[in-house]
Short mmCIF file of the C-alpha atoms (twelve columns), coordinates in Angstrom:
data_MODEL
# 
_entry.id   MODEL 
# 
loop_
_atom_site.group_PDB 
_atom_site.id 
_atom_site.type_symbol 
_atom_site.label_atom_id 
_atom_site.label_alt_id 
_atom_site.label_comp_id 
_atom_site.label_asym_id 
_atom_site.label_seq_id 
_atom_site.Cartn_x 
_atom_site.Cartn_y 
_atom_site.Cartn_z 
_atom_site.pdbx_PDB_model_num 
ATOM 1   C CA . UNK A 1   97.564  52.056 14.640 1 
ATOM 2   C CA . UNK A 2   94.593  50.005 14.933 1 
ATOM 3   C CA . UNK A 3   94.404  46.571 14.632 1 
ATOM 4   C CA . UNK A 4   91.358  43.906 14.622 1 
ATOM 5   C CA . UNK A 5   91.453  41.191 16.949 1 
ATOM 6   C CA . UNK A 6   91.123  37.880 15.345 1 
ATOM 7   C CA . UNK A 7   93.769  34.878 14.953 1 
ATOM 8   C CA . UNK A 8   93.575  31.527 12.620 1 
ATOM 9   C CA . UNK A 9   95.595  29.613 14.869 1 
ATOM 10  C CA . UNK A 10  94.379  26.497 15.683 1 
ATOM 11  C CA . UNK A 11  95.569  22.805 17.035 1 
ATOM 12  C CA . UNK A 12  94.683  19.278 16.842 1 
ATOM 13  C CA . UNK A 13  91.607  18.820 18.362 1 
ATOM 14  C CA . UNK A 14  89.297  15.749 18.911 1 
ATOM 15  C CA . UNK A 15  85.515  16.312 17.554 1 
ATOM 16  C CA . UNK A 16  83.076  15.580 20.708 1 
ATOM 17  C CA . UNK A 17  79.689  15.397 20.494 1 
ATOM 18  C CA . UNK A 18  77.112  18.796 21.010 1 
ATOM 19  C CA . UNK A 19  77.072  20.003 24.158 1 
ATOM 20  C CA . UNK A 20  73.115  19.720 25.488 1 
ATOM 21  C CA . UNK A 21  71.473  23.062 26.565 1 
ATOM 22  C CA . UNK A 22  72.102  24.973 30.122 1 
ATOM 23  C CA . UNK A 23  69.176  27.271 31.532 1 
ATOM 24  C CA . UNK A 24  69.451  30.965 29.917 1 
ATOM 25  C CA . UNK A 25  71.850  33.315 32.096 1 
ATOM 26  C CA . UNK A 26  69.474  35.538 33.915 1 
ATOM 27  C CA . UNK A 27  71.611  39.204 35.079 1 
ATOM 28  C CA . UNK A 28  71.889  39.455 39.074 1 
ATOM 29  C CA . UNK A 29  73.531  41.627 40.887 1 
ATOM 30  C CA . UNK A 30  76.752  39.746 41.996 1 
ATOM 31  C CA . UNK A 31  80.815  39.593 42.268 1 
ATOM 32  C CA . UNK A 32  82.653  39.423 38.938 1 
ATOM 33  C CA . UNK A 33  83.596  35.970 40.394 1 
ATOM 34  C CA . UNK A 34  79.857  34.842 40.190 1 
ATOM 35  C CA . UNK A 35  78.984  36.644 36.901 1 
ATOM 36  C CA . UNK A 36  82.237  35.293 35.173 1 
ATOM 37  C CA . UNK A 37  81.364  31.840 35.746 1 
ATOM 38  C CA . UNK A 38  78.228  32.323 34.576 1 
ATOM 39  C CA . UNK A 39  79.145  34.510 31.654 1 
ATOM 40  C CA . UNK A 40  81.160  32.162 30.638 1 
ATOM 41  C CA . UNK A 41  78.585  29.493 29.743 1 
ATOM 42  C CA . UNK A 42  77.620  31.660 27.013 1 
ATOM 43  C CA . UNK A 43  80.891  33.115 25.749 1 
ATOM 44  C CA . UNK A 44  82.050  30.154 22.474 1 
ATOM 45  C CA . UNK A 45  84.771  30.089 19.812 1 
ATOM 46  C CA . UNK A 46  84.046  31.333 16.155 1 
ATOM 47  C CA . UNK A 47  85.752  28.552 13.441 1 
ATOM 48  C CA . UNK A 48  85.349  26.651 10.545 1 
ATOM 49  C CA . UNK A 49  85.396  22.879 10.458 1 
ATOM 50  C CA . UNK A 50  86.466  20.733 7.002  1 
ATOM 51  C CA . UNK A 51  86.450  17.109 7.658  1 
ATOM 52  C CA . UNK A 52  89.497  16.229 5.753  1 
ATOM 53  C CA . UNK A 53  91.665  19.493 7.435  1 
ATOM 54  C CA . UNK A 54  94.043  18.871 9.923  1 
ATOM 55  C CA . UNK A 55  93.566  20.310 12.124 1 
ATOM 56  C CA . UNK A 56  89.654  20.221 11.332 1 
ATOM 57  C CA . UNK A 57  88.539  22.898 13.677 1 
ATOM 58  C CA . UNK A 58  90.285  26.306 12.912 1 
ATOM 59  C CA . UNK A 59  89.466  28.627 15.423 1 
ATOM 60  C CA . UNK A 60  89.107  32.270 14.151 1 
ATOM 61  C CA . UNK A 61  87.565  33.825 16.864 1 
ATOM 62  C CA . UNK A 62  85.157  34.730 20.377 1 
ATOM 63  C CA . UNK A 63  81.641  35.008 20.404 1 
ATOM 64  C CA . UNK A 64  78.936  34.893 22.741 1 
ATOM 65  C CA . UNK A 65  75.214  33.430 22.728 1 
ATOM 66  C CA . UNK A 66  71.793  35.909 23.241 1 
ATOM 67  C CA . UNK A 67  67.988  36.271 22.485 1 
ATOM 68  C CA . UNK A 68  66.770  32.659 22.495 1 
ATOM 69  C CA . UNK A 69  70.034  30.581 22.821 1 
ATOM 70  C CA . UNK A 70  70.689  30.219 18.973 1 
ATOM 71  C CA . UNK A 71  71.747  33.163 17.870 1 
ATOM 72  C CA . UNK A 72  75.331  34.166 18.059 1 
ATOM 73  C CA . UNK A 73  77.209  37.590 18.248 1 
ATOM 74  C CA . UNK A 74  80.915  37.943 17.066 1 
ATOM 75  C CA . UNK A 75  82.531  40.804 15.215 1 
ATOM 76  C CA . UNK A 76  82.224  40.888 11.043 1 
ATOM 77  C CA . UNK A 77  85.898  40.747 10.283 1 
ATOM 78  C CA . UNK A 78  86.256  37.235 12.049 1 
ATOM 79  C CA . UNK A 79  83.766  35.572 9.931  1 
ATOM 80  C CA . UNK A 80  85.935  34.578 6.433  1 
ATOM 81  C CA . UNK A 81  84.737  35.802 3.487  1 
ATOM 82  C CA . UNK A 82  84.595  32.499 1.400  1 
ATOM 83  C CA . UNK A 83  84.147  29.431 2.282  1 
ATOM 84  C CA . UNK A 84  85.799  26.328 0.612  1 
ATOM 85  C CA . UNK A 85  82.450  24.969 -0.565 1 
ATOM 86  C CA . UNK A 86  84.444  22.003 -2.790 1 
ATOM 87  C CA . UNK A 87  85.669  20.451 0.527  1 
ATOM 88  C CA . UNK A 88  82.394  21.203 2.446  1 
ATOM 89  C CA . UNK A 89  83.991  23.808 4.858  1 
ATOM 90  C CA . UNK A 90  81.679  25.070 7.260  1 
ATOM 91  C CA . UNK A 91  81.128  28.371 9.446  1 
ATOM 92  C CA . UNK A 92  80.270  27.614 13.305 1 
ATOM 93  C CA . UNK A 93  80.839  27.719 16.649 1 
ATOM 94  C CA . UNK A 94  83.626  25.760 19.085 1 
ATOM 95  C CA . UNK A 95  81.910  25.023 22.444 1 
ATOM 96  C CA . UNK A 96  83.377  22.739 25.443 1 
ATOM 97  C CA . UNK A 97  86.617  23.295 27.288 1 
ATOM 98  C CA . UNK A 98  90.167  22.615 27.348 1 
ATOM 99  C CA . UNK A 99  90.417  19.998 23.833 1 
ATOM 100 C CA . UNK A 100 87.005  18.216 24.332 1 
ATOM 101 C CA . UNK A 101 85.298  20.175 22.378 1 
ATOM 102 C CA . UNK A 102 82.637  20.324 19.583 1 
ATOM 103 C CA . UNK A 103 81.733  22.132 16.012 1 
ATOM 104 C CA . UNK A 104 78.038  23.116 15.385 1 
ATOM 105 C CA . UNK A 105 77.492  24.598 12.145 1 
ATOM 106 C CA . UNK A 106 76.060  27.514 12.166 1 
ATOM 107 C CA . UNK A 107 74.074  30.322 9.803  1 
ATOM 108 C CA . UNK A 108 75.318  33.829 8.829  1 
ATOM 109 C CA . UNK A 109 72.090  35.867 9.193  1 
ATOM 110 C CA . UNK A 110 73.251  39.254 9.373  1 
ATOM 111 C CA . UNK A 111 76.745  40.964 8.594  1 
ATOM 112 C CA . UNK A 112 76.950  44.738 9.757  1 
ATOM 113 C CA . UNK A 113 80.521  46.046 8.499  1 
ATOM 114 C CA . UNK A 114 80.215  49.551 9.442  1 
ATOM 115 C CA . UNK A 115 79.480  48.566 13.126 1 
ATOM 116 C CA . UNK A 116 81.803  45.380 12.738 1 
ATOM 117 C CA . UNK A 117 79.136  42.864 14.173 1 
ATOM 118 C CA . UNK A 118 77.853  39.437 12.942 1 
ATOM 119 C CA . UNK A 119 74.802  37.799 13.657 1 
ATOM 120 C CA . UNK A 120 74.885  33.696 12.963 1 
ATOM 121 C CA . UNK A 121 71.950  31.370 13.974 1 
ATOM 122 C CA . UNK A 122 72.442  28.448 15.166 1 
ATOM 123 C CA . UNK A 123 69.885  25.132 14.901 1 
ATOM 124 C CA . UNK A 124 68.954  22.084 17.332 1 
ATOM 125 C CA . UNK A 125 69.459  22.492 21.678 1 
ATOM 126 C CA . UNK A 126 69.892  26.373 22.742 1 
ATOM 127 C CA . UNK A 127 72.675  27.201 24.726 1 
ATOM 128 C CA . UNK A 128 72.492  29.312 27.755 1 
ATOM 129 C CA . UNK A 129 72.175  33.393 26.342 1 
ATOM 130 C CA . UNK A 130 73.089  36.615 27.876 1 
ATOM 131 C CA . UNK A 131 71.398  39.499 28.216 1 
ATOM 132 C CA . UNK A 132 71.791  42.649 26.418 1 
ATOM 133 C CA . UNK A 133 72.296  45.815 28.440 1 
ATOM 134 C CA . UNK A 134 70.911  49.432 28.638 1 
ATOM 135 C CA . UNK A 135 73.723  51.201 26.336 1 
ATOM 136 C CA . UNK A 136 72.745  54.487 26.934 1 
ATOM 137 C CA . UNK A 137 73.811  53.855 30.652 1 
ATOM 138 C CA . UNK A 138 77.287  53.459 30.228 1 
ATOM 139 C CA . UNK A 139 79.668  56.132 31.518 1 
ATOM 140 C CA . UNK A 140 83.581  57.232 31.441 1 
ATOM 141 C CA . UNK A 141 85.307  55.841 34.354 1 
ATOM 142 C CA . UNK A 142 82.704  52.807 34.777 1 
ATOM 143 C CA . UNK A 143 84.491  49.095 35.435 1 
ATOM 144 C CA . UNK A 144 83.499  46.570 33.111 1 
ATOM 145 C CA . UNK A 145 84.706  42.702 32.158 1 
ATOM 146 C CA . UNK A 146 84.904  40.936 29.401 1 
ATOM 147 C CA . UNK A 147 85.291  37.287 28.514 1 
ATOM 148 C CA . UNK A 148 86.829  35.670 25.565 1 
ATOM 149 C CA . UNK A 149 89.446  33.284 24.245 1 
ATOM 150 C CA . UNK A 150 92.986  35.860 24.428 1 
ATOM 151 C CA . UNK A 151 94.894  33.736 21.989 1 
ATOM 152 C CA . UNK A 152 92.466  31.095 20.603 1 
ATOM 153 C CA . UNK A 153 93.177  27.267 20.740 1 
ATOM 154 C CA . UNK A 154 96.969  28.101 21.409 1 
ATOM 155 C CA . UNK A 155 95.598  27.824 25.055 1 
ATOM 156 C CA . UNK A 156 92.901  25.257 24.388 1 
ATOM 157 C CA . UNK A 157 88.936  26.498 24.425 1 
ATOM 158 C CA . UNK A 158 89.812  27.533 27.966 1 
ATOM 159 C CA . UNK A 159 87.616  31.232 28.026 1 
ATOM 160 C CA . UNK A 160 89.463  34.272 30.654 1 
ATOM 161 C CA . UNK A 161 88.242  37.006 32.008 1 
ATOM 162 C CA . UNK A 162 89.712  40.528 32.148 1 
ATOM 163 C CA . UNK A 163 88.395  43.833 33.947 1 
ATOM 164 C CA . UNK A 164 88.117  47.033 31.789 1 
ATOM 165 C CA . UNK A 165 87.965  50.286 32.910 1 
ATOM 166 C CA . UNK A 166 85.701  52.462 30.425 1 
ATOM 167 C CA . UNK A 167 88.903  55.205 29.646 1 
ATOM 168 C CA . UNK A 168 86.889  57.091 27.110 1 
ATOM 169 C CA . UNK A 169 83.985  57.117 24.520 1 
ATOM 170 C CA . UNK A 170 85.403  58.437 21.278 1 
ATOM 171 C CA . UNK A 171 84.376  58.523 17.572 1 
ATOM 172 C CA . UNK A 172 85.157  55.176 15.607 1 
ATOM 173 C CA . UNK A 173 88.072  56.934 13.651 1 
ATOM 174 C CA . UNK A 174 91.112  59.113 15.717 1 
ATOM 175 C CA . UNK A 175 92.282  61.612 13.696 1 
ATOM 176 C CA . UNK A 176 95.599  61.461 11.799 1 
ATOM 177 C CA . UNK A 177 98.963  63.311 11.804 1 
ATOM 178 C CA . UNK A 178 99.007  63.188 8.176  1 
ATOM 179 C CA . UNK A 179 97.910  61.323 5.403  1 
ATOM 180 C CA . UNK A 180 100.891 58.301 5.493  1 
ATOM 181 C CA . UNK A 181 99.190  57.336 8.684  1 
ATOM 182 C CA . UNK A 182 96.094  56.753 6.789  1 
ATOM 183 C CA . UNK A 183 95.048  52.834 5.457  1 
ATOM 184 C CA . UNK A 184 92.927  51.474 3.758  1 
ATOM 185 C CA . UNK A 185 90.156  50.517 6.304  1 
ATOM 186 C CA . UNK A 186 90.680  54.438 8.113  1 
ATOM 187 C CA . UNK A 187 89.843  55.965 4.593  1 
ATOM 188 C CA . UNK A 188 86.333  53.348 3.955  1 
ATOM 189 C CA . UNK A 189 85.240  54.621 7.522  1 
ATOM 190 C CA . UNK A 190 86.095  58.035 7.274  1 
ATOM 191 C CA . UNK A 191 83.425  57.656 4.331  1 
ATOM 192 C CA . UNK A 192 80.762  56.165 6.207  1 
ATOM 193 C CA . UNK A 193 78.965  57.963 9.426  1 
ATOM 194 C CA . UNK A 194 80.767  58.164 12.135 1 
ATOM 195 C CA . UNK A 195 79.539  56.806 15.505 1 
ATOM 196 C CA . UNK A 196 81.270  56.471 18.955 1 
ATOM 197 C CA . UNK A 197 82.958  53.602 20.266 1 
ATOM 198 C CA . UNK A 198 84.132  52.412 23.671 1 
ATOM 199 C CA . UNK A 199 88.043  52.943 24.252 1 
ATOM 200 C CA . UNK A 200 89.322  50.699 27.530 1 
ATOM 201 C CA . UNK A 201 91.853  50.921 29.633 1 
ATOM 202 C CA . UNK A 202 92.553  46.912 29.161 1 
ATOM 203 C CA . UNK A 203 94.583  44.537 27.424 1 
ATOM 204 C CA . UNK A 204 92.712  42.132 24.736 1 
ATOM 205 C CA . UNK A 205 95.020  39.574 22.783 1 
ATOM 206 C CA . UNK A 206 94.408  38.400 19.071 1 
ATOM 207 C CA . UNK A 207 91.798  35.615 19.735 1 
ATOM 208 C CA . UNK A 208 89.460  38.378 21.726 1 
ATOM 209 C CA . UNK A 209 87.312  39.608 18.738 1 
ATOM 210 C CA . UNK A 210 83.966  39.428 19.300 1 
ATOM 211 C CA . UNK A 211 84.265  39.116 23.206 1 
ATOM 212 C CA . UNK A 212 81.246  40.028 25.545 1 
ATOM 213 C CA . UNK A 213 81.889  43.355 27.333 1 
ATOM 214 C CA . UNK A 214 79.415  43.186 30.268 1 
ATOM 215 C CA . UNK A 215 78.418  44.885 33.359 1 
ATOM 216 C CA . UNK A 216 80.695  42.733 36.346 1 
ATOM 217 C CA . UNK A 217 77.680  42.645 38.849 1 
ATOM 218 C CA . UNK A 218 75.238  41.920 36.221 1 
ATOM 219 C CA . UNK A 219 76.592  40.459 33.373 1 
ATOM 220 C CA . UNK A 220 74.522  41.968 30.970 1 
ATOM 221 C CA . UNK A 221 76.179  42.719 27.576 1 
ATOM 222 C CA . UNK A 222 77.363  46.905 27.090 1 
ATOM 223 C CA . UNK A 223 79.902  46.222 24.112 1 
ATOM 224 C CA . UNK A 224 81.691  43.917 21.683 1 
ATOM 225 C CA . UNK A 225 85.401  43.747 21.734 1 
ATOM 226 C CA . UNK A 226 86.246  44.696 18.513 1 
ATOM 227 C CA . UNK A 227 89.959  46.071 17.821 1 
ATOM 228 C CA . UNK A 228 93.468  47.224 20.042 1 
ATOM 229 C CA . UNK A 229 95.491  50.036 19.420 1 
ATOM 230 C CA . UNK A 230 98.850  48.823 18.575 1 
ATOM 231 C CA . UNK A 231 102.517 50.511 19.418 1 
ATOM 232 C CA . UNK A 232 104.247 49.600 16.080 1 
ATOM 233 C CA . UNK A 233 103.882 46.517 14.136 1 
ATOM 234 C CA . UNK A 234 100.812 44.402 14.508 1 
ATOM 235 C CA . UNK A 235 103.131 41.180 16.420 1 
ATOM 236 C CA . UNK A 236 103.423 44.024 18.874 1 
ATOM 237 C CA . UNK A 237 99.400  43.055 20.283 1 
ATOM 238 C CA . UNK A 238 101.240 40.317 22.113 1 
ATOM 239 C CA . UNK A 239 104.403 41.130 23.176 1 
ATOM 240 C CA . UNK A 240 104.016 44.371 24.090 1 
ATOM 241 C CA . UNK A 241 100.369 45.475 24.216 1 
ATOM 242 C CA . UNK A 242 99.434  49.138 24.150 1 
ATOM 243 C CA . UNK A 243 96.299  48.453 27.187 1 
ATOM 244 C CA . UNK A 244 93.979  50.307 24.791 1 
ATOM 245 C CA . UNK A 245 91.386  48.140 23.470 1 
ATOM 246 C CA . UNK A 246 87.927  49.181 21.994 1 
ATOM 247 C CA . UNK A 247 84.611  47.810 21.812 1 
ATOM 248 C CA . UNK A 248 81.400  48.436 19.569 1 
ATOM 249 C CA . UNK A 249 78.505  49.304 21.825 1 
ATOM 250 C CA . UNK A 250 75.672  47.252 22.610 1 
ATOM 251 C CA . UNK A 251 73.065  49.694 20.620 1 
ATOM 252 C CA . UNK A 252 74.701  48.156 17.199 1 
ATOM 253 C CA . UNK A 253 74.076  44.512 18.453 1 
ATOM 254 C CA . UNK A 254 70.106  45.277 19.139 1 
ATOM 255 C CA . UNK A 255 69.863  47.152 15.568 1 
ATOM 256 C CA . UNK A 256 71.854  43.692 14.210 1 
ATOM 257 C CA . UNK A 257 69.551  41.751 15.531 1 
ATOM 258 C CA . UNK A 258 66.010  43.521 14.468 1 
ATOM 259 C CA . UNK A 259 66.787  43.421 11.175 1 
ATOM 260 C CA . UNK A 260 64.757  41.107 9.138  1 
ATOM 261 C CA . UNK A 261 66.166  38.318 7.397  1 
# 
């Protein structure tokens, strides 16, 4: 069983003013413990904010800053599909640490469902991007990172790191046993085109959707963390992951982001 990685939790938090802009992440060749830190200047939560909501700031989900420092990548299922216009809810990004953080509303430009992936745009100061990697590169048995927020503000805006080891690249949907395996979202892919995906030998946590998979010595982007396979019910993701996690590859983010608006 398959389930997507997102999480509503969220927790009191105070509203701090917008972070100012940091120099765009240029990819070097260097430890993970170099290209995490600097990885993770680019990696922000996905929420909503309503003024008169307590908590205000609901966090939904990871994503992660490219091109010129205002657009945003997460994956399609975090971003809600209504908003509560009557009480002037908003879609945006969470970015600071810890509980000192702040909302900045943000755009939906592009929604890709078939690949999962989201494009939002943000306005005012950029915000340091990452670079998008050379897809076509990636191999079985290559070690990867990614960066994210594992279980969302239940741990504060604090963003971890965990390696991946590229286990397999496999078509989008596994085949099934027999039809009572089969939900709703397997039978609305099987009817779209199939594509591969990246399966991991990792453990992602509800919270992770939308995470930056990246290249450790680089940091350029190869994948978005996008889904888990889960042993039994879906409470399972937490207390007893599976270690198989998938990720959309990076082609489907540079076709996102091409389209015209």
């Amino acid at each position: 069983m398959t389930r997507f990685l997102s999480t509503s939790a969220g927790a009191a938090l105070a509203l701090a003013a917008t972070l100012g802009a940091a120099p765009v992440y240029s990819a070097h060749a260097a430890p993970l413990t170099e290209t995490a830190a600097a990885v993770k200047q680019s990696v922000l939560g996905i929420g909503t904010y309503q003024k008169t909501r307590s908590p205000a700031i609901v966090f939904v989900g990871t994503g992660f800053v490219v091109g010129d420092g205002l657009s945003v990548i997460t994956n399609a299922h975090v971003v809600p599909d209504t908003m509560n216009g009557a009480r002037l809810e908003e879609l945006g990004v969470v970015v600071g640490k810890g509980e000192q953080v702040a909302f900045r509303p943000a755009t939906l430009m592009a929604l890709d469902r078939e690949h999962d992936l989201a494009h939002l745009r943000l306005s005012g100061v950029p915000l340091p991007a990452l670079a998008l990697g050379d897809g076509e590169r990636v191999v079985e048995g290559q070690e990867l990172a990614f960066t994210g927020f594992p279980l969302g503000m239940n741990l504060g805006l604090y963003a971890a790191t965990h390696r991946a080891l590229l286990a397999a690249i496999t078509p989008v949907v596994r085949p099934s046993l027999n039809s009572r395996k089969l939900d709703a979202r397997a039978i609305t892919q099987l009817q779209r085109s199939s594509y591969q995906v990246f399966q991991l030998d990792a453990t992602a946590y509800p919270g992770n959707s939308g995470s930056p998979l990246y290249d450790p010595a680089s940091g350029a982007v190869l994948g978005v963390i996008n889904a888990v396979f889960v042993k039994g019910l879906k409470e399972t993701a937490i207390s007893n992951p599976s270690g198989i996690t998938y990720a959309i590859p990076v082609r489907h983010v540079q076709a996102l982001l091409q389209r015209k608006q």
